[in-house]
ZABA-541402 format. One record per residue (C-alpha): x, y, z; residue in three letters. Coordinates in pm, 1 decimal, always signed. Layout:
       xx       yy       zz resn
        X        Y        Z  ALA
...
//
This chain:
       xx       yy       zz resn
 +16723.6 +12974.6  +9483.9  UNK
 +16755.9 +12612.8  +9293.9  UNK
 +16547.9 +12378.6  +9077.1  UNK
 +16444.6 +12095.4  +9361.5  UNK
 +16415.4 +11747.3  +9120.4  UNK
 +16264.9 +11405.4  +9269.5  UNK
 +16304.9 +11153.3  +9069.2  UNK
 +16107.4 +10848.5  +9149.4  UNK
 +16127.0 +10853.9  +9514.7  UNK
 +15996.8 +10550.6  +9765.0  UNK
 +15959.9 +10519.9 +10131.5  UNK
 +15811.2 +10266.3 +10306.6  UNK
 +15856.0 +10124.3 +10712.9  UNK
 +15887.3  +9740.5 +10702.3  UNK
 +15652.3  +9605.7 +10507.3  UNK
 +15408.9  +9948.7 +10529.1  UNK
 +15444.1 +10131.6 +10182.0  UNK
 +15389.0 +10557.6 +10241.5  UNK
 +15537.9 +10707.8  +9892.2  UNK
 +15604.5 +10487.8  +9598.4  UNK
 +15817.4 +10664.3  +9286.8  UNK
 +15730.4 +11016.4  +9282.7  UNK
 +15880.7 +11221.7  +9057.4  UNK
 +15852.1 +11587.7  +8999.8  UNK
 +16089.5 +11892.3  +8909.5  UNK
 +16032.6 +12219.6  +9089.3  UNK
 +16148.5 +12509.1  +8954.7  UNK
 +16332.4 +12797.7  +9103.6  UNK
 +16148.8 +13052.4  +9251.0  UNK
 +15798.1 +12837.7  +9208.9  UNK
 +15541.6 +12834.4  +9524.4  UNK
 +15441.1 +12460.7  +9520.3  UNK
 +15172.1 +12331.1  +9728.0  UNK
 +15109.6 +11954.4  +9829.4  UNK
 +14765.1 +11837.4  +9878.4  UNK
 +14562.7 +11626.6 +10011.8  UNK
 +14408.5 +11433.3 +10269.4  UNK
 +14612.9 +11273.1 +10563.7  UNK
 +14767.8 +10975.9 +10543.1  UNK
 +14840.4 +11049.4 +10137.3  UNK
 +15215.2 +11124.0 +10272.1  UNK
 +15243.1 +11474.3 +10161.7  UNK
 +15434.6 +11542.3 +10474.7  UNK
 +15638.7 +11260.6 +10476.4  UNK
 +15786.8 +11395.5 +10146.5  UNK
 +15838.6 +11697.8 +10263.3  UNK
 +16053.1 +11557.9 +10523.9  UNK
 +16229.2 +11371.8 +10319.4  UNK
 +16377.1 +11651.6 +10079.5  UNK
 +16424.6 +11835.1 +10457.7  UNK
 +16665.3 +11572.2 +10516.4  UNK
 +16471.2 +11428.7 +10847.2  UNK
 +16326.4 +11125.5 +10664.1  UNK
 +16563.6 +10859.9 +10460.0  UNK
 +16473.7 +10806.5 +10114.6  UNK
 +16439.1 +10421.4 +10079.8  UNK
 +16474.2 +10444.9  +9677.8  UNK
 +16482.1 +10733.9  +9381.1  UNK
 +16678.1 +11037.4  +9413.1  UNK
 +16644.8 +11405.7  +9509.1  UNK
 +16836.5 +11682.8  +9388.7  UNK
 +16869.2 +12063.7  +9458.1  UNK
 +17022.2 +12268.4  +9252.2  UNK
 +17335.0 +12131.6  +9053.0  UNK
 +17392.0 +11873.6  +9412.0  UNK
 +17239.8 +11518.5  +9483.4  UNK
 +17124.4 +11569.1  +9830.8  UNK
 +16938.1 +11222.0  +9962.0  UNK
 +17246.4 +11118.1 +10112.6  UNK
 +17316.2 +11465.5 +10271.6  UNK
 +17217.2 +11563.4 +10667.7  UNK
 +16968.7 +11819.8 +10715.8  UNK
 +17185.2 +12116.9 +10732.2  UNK
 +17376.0 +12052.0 +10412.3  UNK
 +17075.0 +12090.0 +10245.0  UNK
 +17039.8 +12428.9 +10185.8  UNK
 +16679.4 +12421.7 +10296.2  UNK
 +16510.8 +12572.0 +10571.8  UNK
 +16180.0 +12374.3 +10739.0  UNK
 +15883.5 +12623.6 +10904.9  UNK
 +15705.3 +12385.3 +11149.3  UNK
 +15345.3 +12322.0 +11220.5  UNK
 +15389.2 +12347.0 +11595.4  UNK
 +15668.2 +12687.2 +11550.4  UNK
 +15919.3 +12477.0 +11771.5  UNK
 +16049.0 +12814.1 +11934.6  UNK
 +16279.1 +12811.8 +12196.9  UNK
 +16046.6 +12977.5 +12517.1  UNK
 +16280.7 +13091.0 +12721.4  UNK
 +16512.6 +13269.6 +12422.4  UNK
 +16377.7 +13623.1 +12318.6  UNK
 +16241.7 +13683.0 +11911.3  UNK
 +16590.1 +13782.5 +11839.9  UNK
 +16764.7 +13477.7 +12004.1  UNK
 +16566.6 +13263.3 +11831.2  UNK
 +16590.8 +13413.1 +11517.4  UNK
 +16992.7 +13417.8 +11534.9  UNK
 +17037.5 +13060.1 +11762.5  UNK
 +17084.9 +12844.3 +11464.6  UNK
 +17295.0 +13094.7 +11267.5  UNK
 +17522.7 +13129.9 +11598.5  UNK
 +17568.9 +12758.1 +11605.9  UNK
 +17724.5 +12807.2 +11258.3  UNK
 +17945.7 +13062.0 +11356.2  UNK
 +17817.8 +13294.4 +11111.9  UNK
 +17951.5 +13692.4 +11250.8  UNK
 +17777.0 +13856.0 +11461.3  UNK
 +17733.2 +14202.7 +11278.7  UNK
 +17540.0 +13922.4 +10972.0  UNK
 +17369.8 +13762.2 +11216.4  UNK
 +17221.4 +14122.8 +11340.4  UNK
 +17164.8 +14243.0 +10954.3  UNK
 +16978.6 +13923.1 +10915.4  UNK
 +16773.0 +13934.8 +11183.5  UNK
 +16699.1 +14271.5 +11164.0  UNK
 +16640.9 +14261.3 +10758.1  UNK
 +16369.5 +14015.9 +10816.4  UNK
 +16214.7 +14129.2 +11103.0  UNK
 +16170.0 +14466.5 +10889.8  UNK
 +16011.4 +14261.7 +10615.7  UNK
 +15775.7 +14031.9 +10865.4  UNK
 +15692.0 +14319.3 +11033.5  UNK
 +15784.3 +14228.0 +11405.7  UNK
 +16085.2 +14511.4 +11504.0  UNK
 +15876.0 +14566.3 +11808.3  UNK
 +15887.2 +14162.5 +11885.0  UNK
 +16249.8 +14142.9 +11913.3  UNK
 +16271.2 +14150.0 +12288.5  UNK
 +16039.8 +13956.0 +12397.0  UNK
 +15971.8 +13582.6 +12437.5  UNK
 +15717.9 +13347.2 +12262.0  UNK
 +15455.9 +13350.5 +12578.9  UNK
 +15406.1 +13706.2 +12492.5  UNK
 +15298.5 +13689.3 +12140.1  UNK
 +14970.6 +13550.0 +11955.3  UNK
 +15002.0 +13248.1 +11708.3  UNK
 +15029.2 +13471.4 +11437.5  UNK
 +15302.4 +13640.1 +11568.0  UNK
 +15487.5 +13357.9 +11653.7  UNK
 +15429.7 +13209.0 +11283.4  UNK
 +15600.8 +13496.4 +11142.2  UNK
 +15923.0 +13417.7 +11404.7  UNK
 +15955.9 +13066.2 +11344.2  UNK
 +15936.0 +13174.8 +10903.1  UNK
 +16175.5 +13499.4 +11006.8  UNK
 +16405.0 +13236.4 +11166.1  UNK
 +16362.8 +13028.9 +10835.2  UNK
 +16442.9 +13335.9 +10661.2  UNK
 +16766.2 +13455.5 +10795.2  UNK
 +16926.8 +13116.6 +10697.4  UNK
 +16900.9 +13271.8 +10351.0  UNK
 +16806.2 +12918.6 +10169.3  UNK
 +16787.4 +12774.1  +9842.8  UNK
 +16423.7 +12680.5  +9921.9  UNK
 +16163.8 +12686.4 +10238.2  UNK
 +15955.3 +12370.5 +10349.8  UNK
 +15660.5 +12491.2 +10531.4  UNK
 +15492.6 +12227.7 +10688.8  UNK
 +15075.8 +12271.3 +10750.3  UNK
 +15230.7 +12647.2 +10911.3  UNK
 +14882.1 +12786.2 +10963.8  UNK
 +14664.5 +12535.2 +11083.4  UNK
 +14718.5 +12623.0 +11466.7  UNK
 +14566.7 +12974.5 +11349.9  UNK
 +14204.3 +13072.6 +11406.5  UNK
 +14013.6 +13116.7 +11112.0  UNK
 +14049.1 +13481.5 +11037.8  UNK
 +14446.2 +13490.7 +11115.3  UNK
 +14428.9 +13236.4 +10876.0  UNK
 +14301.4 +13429.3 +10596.7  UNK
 +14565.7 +13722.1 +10721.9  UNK
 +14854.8 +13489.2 +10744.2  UNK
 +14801.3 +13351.3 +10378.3  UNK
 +14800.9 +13715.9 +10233.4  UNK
 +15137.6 +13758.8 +10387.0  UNK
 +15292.0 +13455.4 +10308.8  UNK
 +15181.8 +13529.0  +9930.3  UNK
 +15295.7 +13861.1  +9937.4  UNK
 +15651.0 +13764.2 +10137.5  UNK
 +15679.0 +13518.4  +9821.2  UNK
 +15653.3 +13798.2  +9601.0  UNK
 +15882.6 +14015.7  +9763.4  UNK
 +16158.7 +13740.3  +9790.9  UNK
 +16125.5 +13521.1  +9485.0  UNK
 +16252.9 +13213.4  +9682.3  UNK
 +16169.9 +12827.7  +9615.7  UNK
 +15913.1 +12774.6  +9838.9  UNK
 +15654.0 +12386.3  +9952.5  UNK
 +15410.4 +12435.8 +10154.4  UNK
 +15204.4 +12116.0 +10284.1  UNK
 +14854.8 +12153.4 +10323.0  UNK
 +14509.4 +11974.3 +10327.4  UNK
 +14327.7 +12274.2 +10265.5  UNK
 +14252.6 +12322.7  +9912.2  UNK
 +14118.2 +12736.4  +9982.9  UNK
 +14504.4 +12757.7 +10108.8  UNK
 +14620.2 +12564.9  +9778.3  UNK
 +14406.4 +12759.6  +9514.3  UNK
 +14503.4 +13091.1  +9661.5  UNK
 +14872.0 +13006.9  +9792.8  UNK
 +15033.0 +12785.2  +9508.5  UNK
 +15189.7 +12853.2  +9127.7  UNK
 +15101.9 +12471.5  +9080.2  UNK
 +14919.6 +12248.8  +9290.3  UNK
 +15057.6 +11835.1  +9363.4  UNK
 +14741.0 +11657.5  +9402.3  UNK
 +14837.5 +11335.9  +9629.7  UNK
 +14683.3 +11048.2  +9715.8  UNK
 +14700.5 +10679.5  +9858.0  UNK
 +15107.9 +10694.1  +9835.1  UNK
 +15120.0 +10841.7  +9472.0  UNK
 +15056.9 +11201.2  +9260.7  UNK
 +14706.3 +11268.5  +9112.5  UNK
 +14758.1 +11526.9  +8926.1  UNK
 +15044.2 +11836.8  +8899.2  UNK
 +14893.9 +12169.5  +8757.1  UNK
 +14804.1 +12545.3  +8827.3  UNK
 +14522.5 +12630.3  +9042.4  UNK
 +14295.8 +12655.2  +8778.9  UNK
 +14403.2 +12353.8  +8572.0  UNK
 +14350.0 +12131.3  +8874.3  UNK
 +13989.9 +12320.1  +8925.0  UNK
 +13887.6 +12347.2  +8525.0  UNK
 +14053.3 +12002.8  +8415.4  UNK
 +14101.1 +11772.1  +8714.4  UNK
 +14299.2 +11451.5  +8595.0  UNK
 +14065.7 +11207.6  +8803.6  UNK
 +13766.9 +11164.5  +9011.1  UNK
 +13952.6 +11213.0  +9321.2  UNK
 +14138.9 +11502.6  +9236.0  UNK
 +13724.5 +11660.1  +9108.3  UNK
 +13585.5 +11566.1  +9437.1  UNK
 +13873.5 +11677.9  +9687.5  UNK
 +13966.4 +12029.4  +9519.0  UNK
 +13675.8 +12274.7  +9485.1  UNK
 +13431.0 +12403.0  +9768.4  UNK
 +13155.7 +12241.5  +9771.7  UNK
 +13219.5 +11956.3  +9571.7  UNK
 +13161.4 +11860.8  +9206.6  UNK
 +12841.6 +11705.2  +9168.7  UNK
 +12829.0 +11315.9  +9010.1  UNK
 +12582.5 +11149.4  +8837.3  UNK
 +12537.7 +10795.8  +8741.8  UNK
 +12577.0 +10761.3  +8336.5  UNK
 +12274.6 +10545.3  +8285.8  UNK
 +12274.3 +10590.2  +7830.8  UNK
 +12511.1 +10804.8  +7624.1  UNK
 +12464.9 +10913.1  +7252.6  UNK
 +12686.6 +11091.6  +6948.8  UNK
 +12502.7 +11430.2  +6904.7  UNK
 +12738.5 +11585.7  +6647.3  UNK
 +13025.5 +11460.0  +6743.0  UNK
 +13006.4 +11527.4  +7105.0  UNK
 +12862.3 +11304.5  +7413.8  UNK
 +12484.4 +11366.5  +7515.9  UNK
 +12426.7 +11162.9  +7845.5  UNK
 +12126.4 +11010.7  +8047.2  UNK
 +12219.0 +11129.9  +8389.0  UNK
 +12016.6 +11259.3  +8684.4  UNK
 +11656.7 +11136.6  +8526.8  UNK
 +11729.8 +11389.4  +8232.2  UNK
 +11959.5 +11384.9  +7898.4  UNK
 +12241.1 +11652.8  +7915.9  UNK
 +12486.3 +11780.3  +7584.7  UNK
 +12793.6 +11795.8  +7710.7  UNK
 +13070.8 +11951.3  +7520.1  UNK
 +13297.0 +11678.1  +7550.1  UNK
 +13424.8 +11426.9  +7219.0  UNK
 +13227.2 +11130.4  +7195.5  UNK
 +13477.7 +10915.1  +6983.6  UNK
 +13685.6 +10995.8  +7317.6  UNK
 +13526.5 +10777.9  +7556.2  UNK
 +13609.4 +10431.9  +7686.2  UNK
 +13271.4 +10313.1  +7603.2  UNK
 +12922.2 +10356.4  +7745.7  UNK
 +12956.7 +10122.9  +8094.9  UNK
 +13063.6 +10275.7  +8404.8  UNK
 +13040.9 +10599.5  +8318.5  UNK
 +13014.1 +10906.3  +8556.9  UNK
 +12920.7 +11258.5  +8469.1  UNK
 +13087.2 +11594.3  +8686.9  UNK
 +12929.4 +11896.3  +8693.0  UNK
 +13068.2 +12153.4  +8918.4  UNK
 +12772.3 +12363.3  +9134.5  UNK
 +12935.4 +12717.1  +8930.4  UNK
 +12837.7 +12502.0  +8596.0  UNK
 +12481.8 +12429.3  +8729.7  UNK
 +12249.1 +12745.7  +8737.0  UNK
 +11867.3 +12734.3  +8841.5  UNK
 +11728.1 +12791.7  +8509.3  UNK
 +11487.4 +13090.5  +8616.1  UNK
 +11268.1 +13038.7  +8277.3  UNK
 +11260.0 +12679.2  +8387.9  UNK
 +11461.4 +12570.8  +8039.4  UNK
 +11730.1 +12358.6  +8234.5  UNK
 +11765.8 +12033.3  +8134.5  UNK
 +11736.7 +11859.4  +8516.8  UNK
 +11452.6 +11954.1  +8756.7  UNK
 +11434.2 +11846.0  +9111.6  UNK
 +11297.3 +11994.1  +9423.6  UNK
 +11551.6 +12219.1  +9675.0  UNK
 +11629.9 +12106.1  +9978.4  UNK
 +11823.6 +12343.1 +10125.3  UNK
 +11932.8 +12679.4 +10090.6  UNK
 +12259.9 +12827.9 +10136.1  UNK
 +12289.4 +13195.6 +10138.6  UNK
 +12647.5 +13309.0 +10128.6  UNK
 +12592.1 +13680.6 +10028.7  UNK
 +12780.8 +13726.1  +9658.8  UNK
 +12590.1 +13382.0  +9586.0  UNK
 +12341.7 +13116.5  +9665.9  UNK
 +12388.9 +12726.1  +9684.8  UNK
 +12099.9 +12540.7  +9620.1  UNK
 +12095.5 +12177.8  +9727.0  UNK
 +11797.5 +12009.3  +9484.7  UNK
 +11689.7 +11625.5  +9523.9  UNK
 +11645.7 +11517.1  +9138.2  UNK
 +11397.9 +11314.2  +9007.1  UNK
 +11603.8 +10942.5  +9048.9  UNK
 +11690.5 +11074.6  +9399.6  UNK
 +12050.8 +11208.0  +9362.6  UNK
 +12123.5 +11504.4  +9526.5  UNK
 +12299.5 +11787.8  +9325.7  UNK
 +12440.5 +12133.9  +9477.6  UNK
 +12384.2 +12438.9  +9239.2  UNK
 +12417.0 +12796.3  +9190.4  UNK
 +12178.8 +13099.5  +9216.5  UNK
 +12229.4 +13464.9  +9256.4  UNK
 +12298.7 +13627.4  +9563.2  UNK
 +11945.9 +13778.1  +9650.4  UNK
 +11786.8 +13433.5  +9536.4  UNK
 +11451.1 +13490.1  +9632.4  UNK
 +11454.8 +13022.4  +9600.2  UNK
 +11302.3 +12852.5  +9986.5  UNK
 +11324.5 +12486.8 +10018.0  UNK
 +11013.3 +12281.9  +9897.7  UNK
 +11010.0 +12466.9  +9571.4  UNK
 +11064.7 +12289.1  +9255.0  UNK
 +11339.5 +12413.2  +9009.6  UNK
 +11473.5 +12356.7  +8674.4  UNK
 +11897.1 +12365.9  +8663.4  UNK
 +12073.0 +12467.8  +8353.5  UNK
 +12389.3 +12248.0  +8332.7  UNK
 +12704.5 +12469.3  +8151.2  UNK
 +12791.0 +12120.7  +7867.0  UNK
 +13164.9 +12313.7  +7834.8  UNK
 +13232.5 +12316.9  +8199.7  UNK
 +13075.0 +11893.8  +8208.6  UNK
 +13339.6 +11601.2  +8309.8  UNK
 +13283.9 +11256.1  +8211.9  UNK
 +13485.5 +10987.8  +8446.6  UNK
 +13571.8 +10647.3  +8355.0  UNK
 +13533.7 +10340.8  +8586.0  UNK
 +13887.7 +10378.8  +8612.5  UNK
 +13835.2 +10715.3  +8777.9  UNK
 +14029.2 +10872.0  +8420.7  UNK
 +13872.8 +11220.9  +8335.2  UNK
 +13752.9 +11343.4  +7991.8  UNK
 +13673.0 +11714.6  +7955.9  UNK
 +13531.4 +11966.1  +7668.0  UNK
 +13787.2 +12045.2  +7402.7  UNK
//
């Protein structure tokens, strides 16, 4: 296991720029998630510290060694594809042992490998037979066994589970987590599925258009996003934002005119950039139909969502906007009804033109 440092790393083809000076330092043992939505380059930086894309400016290190200038197999990584790239006519076991063969590593380590991970991937009864013979999940777990028998300093796993059907999905992700746990190793996994991020990652790189939103746990991305973009494109459903038409000092802290209503917000006044261009965030888990009908905005549903442990609630507000929020699970709420919504002013998000976030203290 090693520390994996970028430091201000560009590429670009011709005159098309895809990453410009990303820095980061990963540390050993971390599961790191990149996300966001294609085209951001997430993958093409994951190539890059595989080795299979040049680095145009900036450096990478692993461990103690400089490695932009290495080839791919001096890297001490090992890449898990999105398409598994096994061999169909080898068995599991040949491909699982081809690349450490073309090392000339003995066989009698080759077998202990092999048959150490297969153990721990649960697929000893897979050894025999060929690729056309097992399900996508099974063939995930080869092509990360055949990662894991290189014994690396860090795994690349590029968008791994995305050829899965939902539910192996869900499966898959438990067992990746829980392989992390029992092996401790450096691990990046490329996704643009935020459930995968939140539930997968130690931190979370938020990318976007060429550049990093926002590094952070799961939770500090969620609770405290850095910018408008990273707000909208983590959580499920979205945060909900409101024009800021007015904004006042109520004891220090920001009351707004947002959504044809005023709402307290817990967040500094003295903090803001001013009142123009303003944009309040409220996420739908901070918005609760006020059953007394106290809530500060009021609006009539227009759709109901019943997901069993809770109800969404889409309500069209008085100026029009449309706002998802939160109800209990045996809601007894129809569409056509009019409701009040009770806005959480700790859990509110102010954005500036700029797209710059300001939270509660």
């Amino acid at each position: 296991m090693a520390d994996i440092v970028l430091n201000e790393v560009s590429k670009s083809y011709g005159a098309v720029s895809v990453l410009e000076k990303v820095s980061m330092h990963i540390k050993s043992g971390e599961f790191i998630v990149f996300l966001g939505p294609s085209g951001c380059g997430k993958s093409t930086l994951l190539r890059m510290i595989a080795g299979l894309e040049a680095v145009n400016e900036g450096e990478i290190h692993i461990g103690d060694r400089r490695v932009d200038q290495l080839p791919p197999n001096q890297r001490g990584v090992a890449m898990v594809f999105q398409n598994y790239a096994l061999y169909p006519h080898m068995t599991v076991r040949a491909n699982m042992s081809f690349g450490l063969q073309n090392i000339g590593t003995d066989k009698a380590e080759i077998t202990r490998r092999v048959e150490d991970a297969a153990r721990m991937l649960e697929i000893v009864p897979l050894l025999e037979r060929r690729p056309a013979q097992l399900s996508g999940g099974q063939r995930q777990r080869v092509a990360i066994g055949r990662a894991i028998v290189r014994e690396p300093e860090a795994f690349l796993l590029d968008e791994p589970l995305s050829n899965l059907d939902a539910g192996l999905r869900v499966r898959t992700r438990v067992e990746l987590a829980q392989l992390h746990n029992r092996i401790k190793a450096t691990m990046i996994f490329v996704t643009h599925d935020q459930t995968e991020a939140m539930t997968l990652a130690s931190r979370i790189v938020v990318m976007n258009n060429r550049r990093i939103e926002q590094i952070g746990t799961p939770m500090e991305v969620y609770s405290r996003p850095a910018s408008r973009f990273v707000a909208a494109f983590v959580g499920s459903p979205s945060m909900n934002f409101l024009a800021v038409t007015g904004i006042a000092d109520k004891g220090g802290k920001a009351a707004v005119s947002a959504g044809g209503s005023v709402i307290d917000t817990g967040i500094a006044f003295g903090a803001l950039p001013g009142a123009e261009g303003l944009t309040l965030g409220v996420r739908p888990d901070a918005l609760r139909v006020a059953a007394d009908g106290s809530g500060s905005l009021a609006g009539t549903i227009d759709i109901v969502e019943r997901l069993g442990d809770r109800t969404l609630v889409h309500v069209r507000l008085g100026d029009g906007a449309l706002v998802v929020a939160e109800d209990a699970g045996n809601s007894a709420l129809e569409p056509g009804m009019d409701v009040s919504l009770r806005a959480d002013g700790a859990a509110t998000h102010i954005f500036g033109a700029d797209g710059r976030a300001y939270h509660a203290n």
